[in-house]
PDB file as gemmi writes it, atoms N, CA and C in Angstrom:
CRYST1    1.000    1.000    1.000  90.00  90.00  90.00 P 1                      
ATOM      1  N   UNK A   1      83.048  87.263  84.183  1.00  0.00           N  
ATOM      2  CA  UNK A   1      84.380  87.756  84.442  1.00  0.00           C  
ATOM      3  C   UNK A   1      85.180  86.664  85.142  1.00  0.00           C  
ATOM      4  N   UNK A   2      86.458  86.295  84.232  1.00  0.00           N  
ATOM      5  CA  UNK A   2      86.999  85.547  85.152  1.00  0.00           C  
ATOM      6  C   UNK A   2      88.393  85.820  85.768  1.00  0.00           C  
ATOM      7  N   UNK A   3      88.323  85.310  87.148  1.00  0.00           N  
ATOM      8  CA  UNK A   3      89.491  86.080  88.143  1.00  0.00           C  
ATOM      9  C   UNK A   3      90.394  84.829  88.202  1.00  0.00           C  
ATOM     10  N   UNK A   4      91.783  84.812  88.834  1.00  0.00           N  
ATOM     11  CA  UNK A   4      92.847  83.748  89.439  1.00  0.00           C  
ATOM     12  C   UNK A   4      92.716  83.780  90.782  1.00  0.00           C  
ATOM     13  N   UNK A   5      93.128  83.046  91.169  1.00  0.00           N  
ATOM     14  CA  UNK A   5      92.358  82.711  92.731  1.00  0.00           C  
ATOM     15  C   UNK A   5      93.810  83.615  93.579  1.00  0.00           C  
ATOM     16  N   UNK A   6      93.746  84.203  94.326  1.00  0.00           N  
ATOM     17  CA  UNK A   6      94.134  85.218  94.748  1.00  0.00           C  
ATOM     18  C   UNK A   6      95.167  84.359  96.320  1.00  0.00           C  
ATOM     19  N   UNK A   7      96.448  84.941  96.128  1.00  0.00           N  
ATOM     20  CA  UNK A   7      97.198  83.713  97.956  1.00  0.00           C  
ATOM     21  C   UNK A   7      96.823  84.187  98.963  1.00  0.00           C  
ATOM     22  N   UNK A   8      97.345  83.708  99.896  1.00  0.00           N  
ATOM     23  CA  UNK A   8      96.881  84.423 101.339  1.00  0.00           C  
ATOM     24  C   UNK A   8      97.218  85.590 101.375  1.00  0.00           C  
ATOM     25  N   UNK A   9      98.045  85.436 101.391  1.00  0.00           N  
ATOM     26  CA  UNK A   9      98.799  87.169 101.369  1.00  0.00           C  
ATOM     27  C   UNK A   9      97.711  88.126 101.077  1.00  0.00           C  
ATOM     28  N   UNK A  10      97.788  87.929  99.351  1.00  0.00           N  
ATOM     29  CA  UNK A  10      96.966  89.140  98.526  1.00  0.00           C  
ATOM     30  C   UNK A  10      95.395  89.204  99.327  1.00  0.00           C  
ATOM     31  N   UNK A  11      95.082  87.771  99.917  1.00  0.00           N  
ATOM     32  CA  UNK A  11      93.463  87.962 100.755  1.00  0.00           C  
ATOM     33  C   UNK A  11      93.406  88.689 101.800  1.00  0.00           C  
ATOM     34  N   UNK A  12      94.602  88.547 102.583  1.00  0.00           N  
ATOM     35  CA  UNK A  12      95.040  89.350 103.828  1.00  0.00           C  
ATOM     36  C   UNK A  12      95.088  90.827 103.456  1.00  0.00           C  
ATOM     37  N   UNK A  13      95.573  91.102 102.453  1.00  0.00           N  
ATOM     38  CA  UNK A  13      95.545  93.012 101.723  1.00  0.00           C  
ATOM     39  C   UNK A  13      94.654  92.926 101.488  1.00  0.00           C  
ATOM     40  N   UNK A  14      93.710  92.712 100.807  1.00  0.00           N  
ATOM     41  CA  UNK A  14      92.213  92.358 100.518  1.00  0.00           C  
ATOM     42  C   UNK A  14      91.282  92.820 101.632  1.00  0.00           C  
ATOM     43  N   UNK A  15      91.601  92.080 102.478  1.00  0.00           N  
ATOM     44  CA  UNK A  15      90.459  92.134 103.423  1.00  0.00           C  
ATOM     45  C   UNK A  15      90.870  93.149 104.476  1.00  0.00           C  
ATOM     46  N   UNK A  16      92.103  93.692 104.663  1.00  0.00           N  
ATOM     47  CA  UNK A  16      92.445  94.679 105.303  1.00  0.00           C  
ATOM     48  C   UNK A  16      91.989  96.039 104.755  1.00  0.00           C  
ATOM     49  N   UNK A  17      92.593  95.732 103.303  1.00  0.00           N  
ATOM     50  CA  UNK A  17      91.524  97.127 102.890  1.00  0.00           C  
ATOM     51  C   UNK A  17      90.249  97.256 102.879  1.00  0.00           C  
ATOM     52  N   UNK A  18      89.204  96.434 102.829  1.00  0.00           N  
ATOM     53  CA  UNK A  18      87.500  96.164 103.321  1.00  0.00           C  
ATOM     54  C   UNK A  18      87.833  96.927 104.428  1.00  0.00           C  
ATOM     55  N   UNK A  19      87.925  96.112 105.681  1.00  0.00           N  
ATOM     56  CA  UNK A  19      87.864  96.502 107.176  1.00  0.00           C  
ATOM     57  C   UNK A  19      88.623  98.371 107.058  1.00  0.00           C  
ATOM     58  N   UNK A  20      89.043  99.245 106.418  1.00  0.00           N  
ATOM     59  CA  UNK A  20      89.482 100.295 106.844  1.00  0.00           C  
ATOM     60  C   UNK A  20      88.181 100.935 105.720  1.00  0.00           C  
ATOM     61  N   UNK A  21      87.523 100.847 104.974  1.00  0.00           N  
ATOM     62  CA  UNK A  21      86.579 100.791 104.155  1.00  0.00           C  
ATOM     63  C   UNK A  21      85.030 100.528 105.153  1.00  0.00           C  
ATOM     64  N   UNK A  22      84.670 100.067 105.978  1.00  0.00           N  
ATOM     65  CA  UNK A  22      83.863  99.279 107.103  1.00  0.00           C  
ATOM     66  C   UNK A  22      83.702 100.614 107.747  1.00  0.00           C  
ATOM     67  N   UNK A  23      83.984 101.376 108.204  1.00  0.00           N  
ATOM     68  CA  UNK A  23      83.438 102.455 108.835  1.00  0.00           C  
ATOM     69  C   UNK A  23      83.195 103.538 108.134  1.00  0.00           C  
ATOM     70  N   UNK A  24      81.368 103.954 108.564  1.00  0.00           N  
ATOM     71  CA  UNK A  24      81.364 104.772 108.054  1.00  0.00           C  
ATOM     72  C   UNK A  24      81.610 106.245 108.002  1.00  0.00           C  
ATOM     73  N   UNK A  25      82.205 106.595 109.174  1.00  0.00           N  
ATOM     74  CA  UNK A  25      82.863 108.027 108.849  1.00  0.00           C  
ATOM     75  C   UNK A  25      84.181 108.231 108.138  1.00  0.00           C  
ATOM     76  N   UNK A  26      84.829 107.063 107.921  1.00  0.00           N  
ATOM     77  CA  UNK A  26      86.316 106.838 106.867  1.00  0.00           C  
ATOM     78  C   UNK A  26      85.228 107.114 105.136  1.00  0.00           C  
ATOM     79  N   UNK A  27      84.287 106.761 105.252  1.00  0.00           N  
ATOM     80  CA  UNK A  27      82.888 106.438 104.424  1.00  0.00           C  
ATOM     81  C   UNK A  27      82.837 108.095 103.713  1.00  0.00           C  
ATOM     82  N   UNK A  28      82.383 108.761 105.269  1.00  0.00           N  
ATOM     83  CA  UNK A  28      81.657 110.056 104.545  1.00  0.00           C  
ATOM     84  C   UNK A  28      83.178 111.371 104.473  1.00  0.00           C  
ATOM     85  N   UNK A  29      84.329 111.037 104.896  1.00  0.00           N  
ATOM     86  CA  UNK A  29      85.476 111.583 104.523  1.00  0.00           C  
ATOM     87  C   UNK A  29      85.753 111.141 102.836  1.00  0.00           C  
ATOM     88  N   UNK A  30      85.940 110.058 102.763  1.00  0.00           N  
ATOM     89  CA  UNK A  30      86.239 109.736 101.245  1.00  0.00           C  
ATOM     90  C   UNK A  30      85.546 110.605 100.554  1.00  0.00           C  
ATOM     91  N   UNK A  31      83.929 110.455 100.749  1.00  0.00           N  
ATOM     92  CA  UNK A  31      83.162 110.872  99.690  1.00  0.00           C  
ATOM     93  C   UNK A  31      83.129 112.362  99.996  1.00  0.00           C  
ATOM     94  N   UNK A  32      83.690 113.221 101.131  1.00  0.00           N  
ATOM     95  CA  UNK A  32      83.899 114.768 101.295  1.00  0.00           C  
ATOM     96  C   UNK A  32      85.050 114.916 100.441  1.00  0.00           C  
ATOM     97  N   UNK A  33      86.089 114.294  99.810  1.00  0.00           N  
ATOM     98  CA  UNK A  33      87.438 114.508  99.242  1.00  0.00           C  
ATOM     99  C   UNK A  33      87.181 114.247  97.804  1.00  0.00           C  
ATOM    100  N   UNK A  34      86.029 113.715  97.577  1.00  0.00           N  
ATOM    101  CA  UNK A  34      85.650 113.353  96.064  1.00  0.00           C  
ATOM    102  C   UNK A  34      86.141 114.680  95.219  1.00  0.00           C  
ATOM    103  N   UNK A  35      85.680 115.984  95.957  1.00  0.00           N  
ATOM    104  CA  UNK A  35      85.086 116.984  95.110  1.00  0.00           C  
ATOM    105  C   UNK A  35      86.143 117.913  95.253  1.00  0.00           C  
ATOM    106  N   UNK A  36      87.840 117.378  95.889  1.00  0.00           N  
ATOM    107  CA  UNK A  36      88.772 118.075  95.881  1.00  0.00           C  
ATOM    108  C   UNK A  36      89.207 118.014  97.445  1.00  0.00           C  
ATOM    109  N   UNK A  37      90.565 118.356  97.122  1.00  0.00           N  
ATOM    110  CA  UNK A  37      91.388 118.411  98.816  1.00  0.00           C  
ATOM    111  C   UNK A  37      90.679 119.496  99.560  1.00  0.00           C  
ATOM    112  N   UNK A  38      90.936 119.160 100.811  1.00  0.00           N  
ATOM    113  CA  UNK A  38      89.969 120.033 102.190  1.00  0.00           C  
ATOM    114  C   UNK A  38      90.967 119.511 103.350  1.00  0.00           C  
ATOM    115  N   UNK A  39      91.294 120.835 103.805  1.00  0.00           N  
ATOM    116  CA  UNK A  39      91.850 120.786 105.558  1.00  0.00           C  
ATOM    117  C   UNK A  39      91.244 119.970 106.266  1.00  0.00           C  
ATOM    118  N   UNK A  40      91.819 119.943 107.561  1.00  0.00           N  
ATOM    119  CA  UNK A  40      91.675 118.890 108.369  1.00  0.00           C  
ATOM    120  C   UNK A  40      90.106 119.791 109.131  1.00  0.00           C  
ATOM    121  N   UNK A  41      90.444 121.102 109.336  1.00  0.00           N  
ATOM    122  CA  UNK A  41      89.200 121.867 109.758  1.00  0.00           C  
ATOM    123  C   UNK A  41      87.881 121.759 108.924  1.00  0.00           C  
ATOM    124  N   UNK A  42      88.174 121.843 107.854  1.00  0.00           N  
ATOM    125  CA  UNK A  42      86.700 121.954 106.869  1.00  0.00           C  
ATOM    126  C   UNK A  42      86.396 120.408 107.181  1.00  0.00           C  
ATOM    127  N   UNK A  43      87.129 119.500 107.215  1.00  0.00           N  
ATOM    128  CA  UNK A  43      86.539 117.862 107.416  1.00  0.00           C  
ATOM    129  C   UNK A  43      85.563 118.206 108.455  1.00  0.00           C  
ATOM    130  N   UNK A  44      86.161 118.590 109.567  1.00  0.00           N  
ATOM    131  CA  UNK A  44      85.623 118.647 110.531  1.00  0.00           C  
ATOM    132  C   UNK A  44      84.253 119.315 111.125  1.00  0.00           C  
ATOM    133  N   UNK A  45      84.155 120.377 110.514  1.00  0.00           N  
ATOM    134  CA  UNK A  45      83.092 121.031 110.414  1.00  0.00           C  
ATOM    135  C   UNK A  45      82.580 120.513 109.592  1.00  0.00           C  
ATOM    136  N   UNK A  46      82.380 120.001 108.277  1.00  0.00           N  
ATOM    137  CA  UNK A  46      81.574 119.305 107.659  1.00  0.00           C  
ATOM    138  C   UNK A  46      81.143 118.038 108.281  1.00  0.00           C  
ATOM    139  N   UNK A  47      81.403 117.488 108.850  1.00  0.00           N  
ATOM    140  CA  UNK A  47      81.382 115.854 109.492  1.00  0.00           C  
ATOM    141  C   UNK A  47      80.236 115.801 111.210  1.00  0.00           C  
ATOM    142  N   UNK A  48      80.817 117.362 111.649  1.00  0.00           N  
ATOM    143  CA  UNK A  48      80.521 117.410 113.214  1.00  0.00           C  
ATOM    144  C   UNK A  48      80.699 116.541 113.691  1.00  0.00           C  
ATOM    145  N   UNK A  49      82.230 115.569 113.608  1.00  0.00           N  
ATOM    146  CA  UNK A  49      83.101 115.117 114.446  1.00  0.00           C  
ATOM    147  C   UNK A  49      84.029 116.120 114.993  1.00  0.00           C  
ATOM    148  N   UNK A  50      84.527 115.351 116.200  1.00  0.00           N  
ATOM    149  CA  UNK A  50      85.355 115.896 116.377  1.00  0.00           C  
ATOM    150  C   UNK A  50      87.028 115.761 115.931  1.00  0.00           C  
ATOM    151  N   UNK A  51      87.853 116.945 116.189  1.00  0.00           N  
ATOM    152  CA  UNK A  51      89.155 116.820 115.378  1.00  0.00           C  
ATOM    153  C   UNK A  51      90.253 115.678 116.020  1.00  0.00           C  
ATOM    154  N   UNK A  52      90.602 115.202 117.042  1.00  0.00           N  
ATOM    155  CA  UNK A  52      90.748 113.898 117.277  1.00  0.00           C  
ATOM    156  C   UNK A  52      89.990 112.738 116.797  1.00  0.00           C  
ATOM    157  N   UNK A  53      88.549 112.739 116.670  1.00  0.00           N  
ATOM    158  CA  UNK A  53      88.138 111.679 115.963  1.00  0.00           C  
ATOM    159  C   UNK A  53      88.504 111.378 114.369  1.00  0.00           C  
ATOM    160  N   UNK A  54      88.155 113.086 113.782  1.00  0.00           N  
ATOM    161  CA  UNK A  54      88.313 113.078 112.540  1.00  0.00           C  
ATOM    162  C   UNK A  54      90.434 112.843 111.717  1.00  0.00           C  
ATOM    163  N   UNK A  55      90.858 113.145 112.826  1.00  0.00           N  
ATOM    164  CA  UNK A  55      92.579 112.940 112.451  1.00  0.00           C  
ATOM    165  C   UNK A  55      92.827 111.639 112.273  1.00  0.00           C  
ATOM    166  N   UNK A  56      92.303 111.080 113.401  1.00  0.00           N  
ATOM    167  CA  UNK A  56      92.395 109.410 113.638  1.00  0.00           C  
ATOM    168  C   UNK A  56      92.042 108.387 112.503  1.00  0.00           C  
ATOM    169  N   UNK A  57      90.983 109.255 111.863  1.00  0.00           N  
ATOM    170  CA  UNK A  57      90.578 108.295 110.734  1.00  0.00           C  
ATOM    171  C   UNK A  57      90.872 108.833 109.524  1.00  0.00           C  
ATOM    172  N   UNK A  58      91.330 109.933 109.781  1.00  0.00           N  
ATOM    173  CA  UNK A  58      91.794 110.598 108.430  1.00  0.00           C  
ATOM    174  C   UNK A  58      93.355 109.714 108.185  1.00  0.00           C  
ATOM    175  N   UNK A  59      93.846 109.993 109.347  1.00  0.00           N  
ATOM    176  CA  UNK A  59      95.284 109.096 109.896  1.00  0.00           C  
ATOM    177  C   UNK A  59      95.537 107.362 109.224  1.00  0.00           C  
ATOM    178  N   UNK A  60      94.087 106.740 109.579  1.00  0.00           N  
ATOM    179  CA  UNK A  60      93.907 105.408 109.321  1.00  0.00           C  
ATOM    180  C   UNK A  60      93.731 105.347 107.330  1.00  0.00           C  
ATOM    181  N   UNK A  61      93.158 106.433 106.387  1.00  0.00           N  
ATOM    182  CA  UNK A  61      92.907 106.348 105.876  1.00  0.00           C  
ATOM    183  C   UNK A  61      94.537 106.681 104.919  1.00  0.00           C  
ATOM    184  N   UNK A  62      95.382 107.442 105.381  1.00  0.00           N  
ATOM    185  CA  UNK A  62      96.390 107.796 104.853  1.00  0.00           C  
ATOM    186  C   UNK A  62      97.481 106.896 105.260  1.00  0.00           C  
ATOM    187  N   UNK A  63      97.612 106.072 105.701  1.00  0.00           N  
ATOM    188  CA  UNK A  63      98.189 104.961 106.511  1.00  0.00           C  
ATOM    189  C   UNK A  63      97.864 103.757 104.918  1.00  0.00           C  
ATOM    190  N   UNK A  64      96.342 103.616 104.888  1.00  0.00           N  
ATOM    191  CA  UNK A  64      96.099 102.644 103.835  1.00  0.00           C  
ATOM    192  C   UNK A  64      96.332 103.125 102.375  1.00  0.00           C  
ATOM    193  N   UNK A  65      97.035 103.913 102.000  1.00  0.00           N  
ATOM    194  CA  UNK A  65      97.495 104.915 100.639  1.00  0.00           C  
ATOM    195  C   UNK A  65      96.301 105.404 100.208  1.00  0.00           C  
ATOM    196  N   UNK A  66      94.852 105.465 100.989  1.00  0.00           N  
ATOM    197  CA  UNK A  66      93.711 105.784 100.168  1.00  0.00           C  
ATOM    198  C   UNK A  66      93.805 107.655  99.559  1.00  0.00           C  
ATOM    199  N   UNK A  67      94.194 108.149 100.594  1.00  0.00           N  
ATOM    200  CA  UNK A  67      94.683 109.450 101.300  1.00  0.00           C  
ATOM    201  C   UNK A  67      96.063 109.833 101.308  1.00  0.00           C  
ATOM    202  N   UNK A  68      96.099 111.120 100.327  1.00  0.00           N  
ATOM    203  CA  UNK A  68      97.545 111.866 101.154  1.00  0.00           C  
ATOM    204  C   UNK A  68      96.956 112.965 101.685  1.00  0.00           C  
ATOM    205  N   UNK A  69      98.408 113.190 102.077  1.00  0.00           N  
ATOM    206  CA  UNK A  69      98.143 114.293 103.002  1.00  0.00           C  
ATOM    207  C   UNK A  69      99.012 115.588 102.515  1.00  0.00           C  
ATOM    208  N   UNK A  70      98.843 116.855 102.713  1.00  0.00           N  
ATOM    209  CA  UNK A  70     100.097 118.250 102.378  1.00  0.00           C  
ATOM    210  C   UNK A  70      99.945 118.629 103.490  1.00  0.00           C  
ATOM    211  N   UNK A  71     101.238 118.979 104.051  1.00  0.00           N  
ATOM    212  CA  UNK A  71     101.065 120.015 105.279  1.00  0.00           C  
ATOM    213  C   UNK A  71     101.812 121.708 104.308  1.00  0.00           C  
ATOM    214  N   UNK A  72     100.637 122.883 104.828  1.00  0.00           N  
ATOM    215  CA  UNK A  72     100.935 123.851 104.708  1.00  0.00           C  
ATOM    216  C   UNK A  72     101.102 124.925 105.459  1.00  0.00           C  
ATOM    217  N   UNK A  73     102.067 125.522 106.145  1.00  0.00           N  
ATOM    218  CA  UNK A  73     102.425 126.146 107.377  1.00  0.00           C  
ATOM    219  C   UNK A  73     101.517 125.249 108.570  1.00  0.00           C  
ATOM    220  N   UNK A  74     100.412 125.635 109.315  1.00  0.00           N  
ATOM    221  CA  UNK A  74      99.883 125.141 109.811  1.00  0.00           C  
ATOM    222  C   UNK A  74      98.726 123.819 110.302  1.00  0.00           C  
ATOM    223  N   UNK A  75      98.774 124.102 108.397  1.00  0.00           N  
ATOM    224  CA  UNK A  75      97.229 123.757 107.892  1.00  0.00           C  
ATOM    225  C   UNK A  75      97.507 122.215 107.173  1.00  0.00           C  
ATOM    226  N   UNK A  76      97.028 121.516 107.753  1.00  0.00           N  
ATOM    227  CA  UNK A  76      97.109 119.960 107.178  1.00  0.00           C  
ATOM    228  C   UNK A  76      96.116 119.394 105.915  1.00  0.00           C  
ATOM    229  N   UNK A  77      96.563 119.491 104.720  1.00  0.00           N  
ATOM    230  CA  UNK A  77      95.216 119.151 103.602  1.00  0.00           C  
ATOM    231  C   UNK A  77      95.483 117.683 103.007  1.00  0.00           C  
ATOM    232  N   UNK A  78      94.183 117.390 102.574  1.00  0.00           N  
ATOM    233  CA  UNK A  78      93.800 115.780 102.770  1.00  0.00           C  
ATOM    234  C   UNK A  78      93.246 115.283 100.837  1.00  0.00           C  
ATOM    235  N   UNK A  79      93.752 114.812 100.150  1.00  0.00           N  
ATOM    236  CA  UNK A  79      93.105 114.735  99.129  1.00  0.00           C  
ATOM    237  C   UNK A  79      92.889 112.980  98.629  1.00  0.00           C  
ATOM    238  N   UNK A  80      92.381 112.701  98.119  1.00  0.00           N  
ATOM    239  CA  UNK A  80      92.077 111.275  97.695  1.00  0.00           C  
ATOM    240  C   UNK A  80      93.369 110.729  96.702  1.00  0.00           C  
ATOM    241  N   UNK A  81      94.142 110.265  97.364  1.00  0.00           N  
ATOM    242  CA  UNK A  81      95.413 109.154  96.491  1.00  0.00           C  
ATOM    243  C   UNK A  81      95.604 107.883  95.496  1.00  0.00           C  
ATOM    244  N   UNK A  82      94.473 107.678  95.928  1.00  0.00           N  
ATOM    245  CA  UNK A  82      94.238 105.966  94.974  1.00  0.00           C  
ATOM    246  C   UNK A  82      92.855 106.437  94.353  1.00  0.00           C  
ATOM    247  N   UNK A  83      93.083 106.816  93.198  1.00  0.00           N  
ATOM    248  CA  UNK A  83      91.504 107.058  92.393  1.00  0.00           C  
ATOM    249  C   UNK A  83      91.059 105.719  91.689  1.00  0.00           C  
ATOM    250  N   UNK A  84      91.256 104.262  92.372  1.00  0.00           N  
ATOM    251  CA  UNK A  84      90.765 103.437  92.021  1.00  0.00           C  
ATOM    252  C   UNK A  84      88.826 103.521  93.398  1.00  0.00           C  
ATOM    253  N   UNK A  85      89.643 104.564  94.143  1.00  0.00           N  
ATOM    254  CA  UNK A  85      88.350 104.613  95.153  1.00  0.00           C  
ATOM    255  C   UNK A  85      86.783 104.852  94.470  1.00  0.00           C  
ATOM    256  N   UNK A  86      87.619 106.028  92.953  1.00  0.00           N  
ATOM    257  CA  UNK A  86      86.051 106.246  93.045  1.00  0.00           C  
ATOM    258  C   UNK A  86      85.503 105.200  92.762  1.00  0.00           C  
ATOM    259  N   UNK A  87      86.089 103.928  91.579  1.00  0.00           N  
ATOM    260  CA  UNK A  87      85.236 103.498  90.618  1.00  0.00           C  
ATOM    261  C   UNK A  87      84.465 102.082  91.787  1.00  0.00           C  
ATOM    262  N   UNK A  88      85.551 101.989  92.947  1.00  0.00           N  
ATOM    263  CA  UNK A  88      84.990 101.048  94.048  1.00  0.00           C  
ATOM    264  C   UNK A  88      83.775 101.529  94.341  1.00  0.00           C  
ATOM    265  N   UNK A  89      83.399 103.079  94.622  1.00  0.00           N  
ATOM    266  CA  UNK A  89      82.614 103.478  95.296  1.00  0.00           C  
ATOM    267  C   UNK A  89      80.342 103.293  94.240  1.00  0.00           C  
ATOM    268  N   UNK A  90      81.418 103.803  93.396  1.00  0.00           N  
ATOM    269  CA  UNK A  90      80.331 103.896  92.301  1.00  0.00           C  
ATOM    270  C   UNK A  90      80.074 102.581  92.029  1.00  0.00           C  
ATOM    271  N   UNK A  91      80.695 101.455  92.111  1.00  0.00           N  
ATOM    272  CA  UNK A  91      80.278 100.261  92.174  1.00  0.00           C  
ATOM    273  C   UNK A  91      79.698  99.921  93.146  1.00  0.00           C  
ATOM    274  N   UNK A  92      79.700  99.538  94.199  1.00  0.00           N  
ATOM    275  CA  UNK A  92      78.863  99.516  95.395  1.00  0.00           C  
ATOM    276  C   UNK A  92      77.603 100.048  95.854  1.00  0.00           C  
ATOM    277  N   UNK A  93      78.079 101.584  94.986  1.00  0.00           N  
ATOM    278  CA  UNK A  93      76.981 102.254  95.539  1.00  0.00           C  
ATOM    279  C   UNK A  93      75.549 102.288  94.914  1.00  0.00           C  
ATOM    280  N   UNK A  94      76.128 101.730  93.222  1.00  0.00           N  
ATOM    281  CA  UNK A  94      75.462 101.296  91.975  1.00  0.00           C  
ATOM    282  C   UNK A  94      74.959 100.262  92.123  1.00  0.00           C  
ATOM    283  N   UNK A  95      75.108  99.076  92.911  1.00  0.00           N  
ATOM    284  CA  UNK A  95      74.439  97.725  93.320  1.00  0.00           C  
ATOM    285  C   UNK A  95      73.416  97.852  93.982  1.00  0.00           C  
ATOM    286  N   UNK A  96      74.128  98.575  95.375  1.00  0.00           N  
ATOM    287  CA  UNK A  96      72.792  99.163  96.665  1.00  0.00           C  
ATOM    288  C   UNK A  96      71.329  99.728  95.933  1.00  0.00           C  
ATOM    289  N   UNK A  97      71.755 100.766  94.959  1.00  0.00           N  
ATOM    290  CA  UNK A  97      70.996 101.445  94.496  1.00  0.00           C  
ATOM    291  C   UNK A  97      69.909 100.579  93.938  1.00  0.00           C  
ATOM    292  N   UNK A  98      70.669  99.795  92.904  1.00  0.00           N  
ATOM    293  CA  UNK A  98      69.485  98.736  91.982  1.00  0.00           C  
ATOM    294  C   UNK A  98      69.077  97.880  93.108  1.00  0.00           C  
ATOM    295  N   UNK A  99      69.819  97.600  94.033  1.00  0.00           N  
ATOM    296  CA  UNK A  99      68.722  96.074  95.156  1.00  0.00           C  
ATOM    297  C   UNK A  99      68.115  96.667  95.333  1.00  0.00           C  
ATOM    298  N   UNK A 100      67.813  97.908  96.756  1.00  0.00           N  
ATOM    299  CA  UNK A 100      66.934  98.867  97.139  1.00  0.00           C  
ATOM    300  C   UNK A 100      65.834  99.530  96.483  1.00  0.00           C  
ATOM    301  N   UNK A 101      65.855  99.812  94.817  1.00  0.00           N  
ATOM    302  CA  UNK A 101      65.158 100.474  93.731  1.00  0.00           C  
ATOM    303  C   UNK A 101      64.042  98.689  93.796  1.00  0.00           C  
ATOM    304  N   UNK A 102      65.056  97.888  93.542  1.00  0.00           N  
ATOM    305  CA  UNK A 102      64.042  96.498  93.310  1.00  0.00           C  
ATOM    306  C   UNK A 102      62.992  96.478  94.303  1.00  0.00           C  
ATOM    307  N   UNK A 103      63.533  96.643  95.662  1.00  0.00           N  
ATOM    308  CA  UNK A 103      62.852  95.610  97.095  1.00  0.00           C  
ATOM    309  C   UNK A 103      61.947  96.737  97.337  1.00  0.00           C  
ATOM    310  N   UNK A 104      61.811  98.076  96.927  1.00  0.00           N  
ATOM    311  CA  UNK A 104      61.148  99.078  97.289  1.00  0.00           C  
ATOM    312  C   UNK A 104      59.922  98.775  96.484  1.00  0.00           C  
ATOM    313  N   UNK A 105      60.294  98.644  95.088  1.00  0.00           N  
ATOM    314  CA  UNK A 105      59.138  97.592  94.003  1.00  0.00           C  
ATOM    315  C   UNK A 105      58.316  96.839  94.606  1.00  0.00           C  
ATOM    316  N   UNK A 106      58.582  96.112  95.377  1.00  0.00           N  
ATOM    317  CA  UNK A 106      57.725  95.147  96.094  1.00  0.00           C  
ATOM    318  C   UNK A 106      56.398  95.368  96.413  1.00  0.00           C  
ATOM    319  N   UNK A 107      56.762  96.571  97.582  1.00  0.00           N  
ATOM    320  CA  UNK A 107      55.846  97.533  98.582  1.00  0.00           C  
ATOM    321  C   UNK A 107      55.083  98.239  97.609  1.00  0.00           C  
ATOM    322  N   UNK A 108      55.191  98.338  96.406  1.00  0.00           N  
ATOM    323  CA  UNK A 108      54.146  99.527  95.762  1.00  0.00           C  
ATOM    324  C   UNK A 108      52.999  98.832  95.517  1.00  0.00           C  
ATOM    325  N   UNK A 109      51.899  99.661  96.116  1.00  0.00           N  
ATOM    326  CA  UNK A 109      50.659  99.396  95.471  1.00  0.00           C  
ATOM    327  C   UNK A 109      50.119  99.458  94.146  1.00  0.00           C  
ATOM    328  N   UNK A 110      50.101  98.938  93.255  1.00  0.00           N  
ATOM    329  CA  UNK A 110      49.502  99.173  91.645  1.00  0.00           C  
ATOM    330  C   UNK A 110      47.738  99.206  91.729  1.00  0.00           C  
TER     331      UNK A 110                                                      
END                                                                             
């Protein structure tokens, strides 16, 4: 695959989006929104963070367009905005999988 070498700029967006990507409870929110929008409460109870922790990064995540947000009377709902996330995710997670499947190979006794 060949790429164009990318300016500062675009490395600076680049690597800003990594670093908001870098934690993993921004991590296990994404992958709670996979399966459809969820309140700020169901995050929360699913996560057993707490709701200042979980706003903050829900906050950070909707800040980076990964995330929108609906407010409904009270109720704040959170759904995944950039569906380039999943195919990031499934890539990554598709690499881990095959190194780990390999290095586990190692250790087996035959």
């Amino acid at each position: 695959m060949k790429t164009r070498p990318l300016s500062s700029e675009a490395l600076d967006l680049v690597a800003r989006r990594f670093a908001v990507l870098a934690e993993p409870m921004r991590l296990r929110l994404l992958q709670l929104l996979f399966d459809g929008e969820k309140n700020v409460n169901a995050l929360v109870e699913l996560t057993g963070g707490t709701q200042a922790n979980i706003s903050r990064h829900l906050q950070t995540l909707t800040e980076s367009r990964l995330l929108r947000r609906r407010k409904e009377g009270l109720q704040v709902f959170y759904s995944i905005a950039d569906p380039t996330i999943f195919k990031l995710c499934e890539l990554v997670c598709g690499s881990l999988e095959k190194e780990h499947t390999a290095m586990a190979g190692v250790f087996r006794r035959e």
